[in-house]
C-alpha positions, 0 to 999 in steps of 0.5 A: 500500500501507498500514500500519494496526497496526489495521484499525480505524484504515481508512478512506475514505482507504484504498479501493482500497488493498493493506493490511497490518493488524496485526489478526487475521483473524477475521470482524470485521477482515474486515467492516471491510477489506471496509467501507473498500473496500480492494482487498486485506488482509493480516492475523495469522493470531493462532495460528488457534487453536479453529476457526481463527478467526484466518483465518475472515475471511481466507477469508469475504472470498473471497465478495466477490472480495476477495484476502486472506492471513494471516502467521504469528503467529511470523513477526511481532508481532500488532498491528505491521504494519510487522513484518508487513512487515519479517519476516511469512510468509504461513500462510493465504490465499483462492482472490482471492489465491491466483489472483495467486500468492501462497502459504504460506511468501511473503514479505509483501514479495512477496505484496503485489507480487502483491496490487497486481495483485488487481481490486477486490472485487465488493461488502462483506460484510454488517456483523458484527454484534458481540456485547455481552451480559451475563451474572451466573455466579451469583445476586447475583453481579456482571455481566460485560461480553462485548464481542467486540472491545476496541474496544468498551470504553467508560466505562461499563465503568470498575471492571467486568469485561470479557471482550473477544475481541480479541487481548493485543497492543500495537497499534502497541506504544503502552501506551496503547493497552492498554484504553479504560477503567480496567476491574477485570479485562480478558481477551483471546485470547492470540491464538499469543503470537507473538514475545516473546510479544506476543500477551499484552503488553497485561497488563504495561501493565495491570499498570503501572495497576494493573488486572487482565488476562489471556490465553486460549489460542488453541486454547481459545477462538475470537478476536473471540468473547467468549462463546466465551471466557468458555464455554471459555477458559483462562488463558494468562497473568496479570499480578500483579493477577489472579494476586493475585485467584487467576488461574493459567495453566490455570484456566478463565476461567469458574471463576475469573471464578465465583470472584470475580464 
């Protein structure tokens, strides 16, 4: 078994492996668990939120014959999997895992016991082709970066706006783990809040550079799908950079993005 706080932290080092990943369970943590070889995988289940995203992964893995399962987002701190560990309770999991027993309400402790037994999966899912698309709210208006995961902030977005799909934890809790690159304003799924509100920590360590960020509900946005967070996402929470570039709980992101773009 291996802690990652990030399933982009797997690698060849990891196949054959049970995994806890601190990542949510949506299509993109998916493909990489399955890309690394990984024998099983336990994600958050980030809220589920709008079409259940947060666990889409969880159950696509099922058409490689790779067991997986999902913790409660209230249950552990996204990003964390050594909190998984210590406190997760499973909330969702696919027939792979559901075969060896685990259920809804176990203990991660005692669905791993049941998770060492799984057969390695029958192949890897296709690679998820990520989104990184641009769009302008309105004519002359600046650009804004749709990046379905943060992983894929570069410094060529320093100064910009970037809408990612990634969930506003801490990974591992390391501040500089926040964002890759001095962005003006950077959004992410609010992904359940979770304990402490965790899904939204990434804006007080934004706050602390300065930059502007903000969370989108869960239920209003599919996690790892940057359009879909900037076509229906709505504010959770702001740091007091965007709340001083008008950012409030319950605006559209999309309004308030038209306002200032």
């Amino acid at each position: 078994m291996r802690l990652r706080d990030s399933i982009t932290d797997t690698g060849p080092r990891d196949a054959g492996l049970v995994v806890v990943s601190g990542s949510h369970g949506g299509l993109y943590p998916a493909s990489l668990a399955s890309d690394a070889g990984l024998r099983a995988v336990v994600f958050n289940d980030a809220g589920r939120g709008l079409d259940d995203a947060g666990i889409s992964g969880v159950m696509a893995l099922d058409k490689v014959a790779m067991a997986a399962a999902a913790v409660d987002c209230m249950s552990a701190r996204i990003g964390d999997a050594s909190d998984a560990l210590a406190h997760g309770r499973i909330s969702a999991l696919n027939r792979g895992a559901g075969a060896l027993g685990v259920t809804v309400g176990m203990t991660v402790r005692k669905a791993l016991a049941l998770l060492a037994g799984a057969p390695m999966p029958s192949g890897k899912l296709p690679p998820y082709q990520e989104a990184r698309t641009t769009c302008i709210p309105r004519p002359g208006g600046e650009a804004i970066f749709l990046l379905d995961s943060a992983s894929m902030v570069g410094p060529e977005h320093v100064g910009k706006i970037v809408v990612t799909g990634s969930h506003g934890g801490l990974i591992g809790g390391d501040p500089k783990r926040a964002l890759k690159a001095a962005a003006r304003i950077a959004v992410f799924n609010d992904a359940g809040l979770g304990p402490d509100e965790i899904g939204a920590a990434r804006l007080s360590a934004l706050e602390g550079q300065s930059l502007a960020a903000v969370t989108l509900a869960a239920s209003s946005a599919r996690i790892g799908d940057a359009r879909s967070a900037y076509e229906s996402g709505i504010i959770s929470r702001a740091n007091e950079p965007a709340r001083r570039l008008g950012a409030r709980v319950g605006l559209r992101l999309r309004n308030w993005l038209a306002e200032i773009a």
